[in-house]
N, C-alpha and C positions, 0 to 999 in steps of 0.2 A: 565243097569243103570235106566231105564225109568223103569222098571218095579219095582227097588228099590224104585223110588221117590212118586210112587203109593202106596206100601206096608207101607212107611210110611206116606202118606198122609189119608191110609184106617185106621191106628192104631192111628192116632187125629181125625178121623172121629169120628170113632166108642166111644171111649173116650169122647169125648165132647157128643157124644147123649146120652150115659152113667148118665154123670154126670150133662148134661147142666149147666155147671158153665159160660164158657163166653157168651152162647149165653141167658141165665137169666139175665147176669151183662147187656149186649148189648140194649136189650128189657125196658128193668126197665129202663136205661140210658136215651134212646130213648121218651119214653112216658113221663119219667119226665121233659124232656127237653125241649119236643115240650109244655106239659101242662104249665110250668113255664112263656114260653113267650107268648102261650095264654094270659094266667090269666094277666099277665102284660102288653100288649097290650089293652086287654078291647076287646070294640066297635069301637075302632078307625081303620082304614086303615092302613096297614105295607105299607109303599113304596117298589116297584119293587127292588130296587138296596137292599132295608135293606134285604129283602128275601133271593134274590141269596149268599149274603153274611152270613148270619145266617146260610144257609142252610148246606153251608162248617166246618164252626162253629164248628154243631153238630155233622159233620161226623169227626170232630177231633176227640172230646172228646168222641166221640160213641168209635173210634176204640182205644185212650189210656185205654180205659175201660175193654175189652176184649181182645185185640191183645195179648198182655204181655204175658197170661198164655201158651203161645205155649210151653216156654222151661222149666218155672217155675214149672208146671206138674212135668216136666221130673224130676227135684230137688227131689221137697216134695214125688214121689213115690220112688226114687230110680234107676231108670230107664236109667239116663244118663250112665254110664258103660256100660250097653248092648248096647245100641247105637251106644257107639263108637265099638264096638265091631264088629256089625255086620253090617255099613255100613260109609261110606269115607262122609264125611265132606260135601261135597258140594250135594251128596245124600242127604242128615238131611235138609241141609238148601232148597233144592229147595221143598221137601217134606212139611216142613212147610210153606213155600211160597207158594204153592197151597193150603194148608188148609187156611191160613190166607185172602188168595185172595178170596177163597171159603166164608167163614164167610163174610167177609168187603163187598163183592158183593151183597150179599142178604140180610144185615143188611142194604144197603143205597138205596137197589131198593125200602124196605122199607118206607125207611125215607123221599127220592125221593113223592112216593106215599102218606104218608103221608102229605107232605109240600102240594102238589096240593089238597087235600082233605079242608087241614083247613086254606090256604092261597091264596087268590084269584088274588091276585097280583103275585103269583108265576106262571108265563104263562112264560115257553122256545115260543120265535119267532123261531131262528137257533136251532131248534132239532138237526143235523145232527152236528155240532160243542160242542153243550152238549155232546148229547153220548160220541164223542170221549172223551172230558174232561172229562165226566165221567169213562171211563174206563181207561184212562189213570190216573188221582186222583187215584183211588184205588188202581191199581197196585204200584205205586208211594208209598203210604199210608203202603200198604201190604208189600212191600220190607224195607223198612227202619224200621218200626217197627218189623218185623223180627230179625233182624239182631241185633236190640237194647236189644227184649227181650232176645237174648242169653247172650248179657254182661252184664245185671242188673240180672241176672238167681241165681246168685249165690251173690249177693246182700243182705246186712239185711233187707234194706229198701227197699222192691221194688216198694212199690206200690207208695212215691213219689220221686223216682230217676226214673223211666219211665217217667213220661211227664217232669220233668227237662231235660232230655238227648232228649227226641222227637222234643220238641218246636222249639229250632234253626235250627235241621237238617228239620221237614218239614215245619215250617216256609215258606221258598220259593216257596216251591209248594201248599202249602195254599192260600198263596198270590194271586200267579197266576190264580189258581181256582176260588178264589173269580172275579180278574178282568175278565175274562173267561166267568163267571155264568153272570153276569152285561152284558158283551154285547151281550150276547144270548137271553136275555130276554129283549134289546133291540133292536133285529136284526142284529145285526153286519152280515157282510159278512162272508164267509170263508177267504177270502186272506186278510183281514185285522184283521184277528185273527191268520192267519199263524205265528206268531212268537213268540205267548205265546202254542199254541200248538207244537213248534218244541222244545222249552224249555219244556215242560213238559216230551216230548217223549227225549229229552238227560238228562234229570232228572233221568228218570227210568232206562237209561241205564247206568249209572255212577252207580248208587246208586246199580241196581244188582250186575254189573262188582263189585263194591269196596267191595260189600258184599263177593262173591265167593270167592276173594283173601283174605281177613280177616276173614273170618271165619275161617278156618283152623289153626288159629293161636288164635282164641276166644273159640273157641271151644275144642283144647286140654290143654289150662291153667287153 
């Protein structure tokens, strides 16, 4: 099975270097976004809190930008068929899960790097409570947009029935990321961020778990 989940994680690999269609859409996203509140900010000082909070922001609408095309590919070439063909459902879906984890990773380690280049108020105190939020955010991010772009996949509209159908489901782990990023960047401890961190981490695990069991039923209708 692991070796399935690779094989198809190698065939979105290879495909997106191909074509760089998400990670052009992600890049172009990224730089407009960050330029926009440049240019609109000026000269003046961004406060600490407004940073860590933007910086979530854009890692939304970075990944409603990109995420989507995991299965929409599979549509416009034709492709879905042999997929089902030649592997089980929950195969497909964890395979896209590592590509989309893979993408979402390096498009915010990005972003991450960027925000500290051009925003000087963006200073992590609790590093050690970022990361984990950070890697916990993405996976989070990476799971449920997953799972979304297989139901909007065969969609006419996809491109605005994906962030309609996104916003309420990651809503709460936006939320939380935003309060998160705030007290990291103003020291917060670990044990007093204990509990938006253990909601993040049964976030991820609901949101896979619900994925695995419905997929298999989104996937062959």
């Amino acid at each position: 099975m692991t070796r399935q989940i690779i094989a198809v994680f190698k065939k979105d690999l290879l495909s997106e270097i191909r074509t760089r269609y998400a990670i052009n859409s992600l890049v172009m996203f990224v730089v407009i976004t960050i330029s926009v509140i440049l240019f609109s900010v000026g000269n003046e000082s961004v406060p600490a809190d407004l940073t860590g909070g933007l910086f979530w922001v854009v890692v939304f609408f970075t990944a409603m930008s990109g995420l989507s095309r995991v299965f929409v590919t599979e549509e416009e070439r034709g492709t879905t068929l042999t997929l089902r063909l030649l592997a089980k459902p929950a195969v497909i879906y964890l395979g896209k899960l590592l590509f989309n984890n893979v993408l979402i990773f390096s498009m915010n380690i990005v972003i991450a790097i960027l925000y500290s280049a051009f925003f000087d108020t963006f200073v992590i105190e609790s590093k050690e409570i970022f990361i984990i939020a950070f890697i916990l955010g993405n996976l989070g991010i990476a799971s449920a947009s997953t799972v979304l772009a297989a139901i909007i996949a065969k969609a006419s509209s996809k491109g605005t029935l994906y962030p309609v159908l996104s916003f309420p489901i990651l809503l709460p782990l936006i939320l939380t990321l935003i309060n998160l990023s705030k007290s990291c960047i103003s020291g917060t401890s670990f044990e007093e961020s204990q509990v938006s961190l253990l909601i993040l981490f049964c976030y991820n695990v609901m949101m896979i778990a619900a994925s695995l069991l419905l997929f298999d039923f989104i996937w062959k209708d």
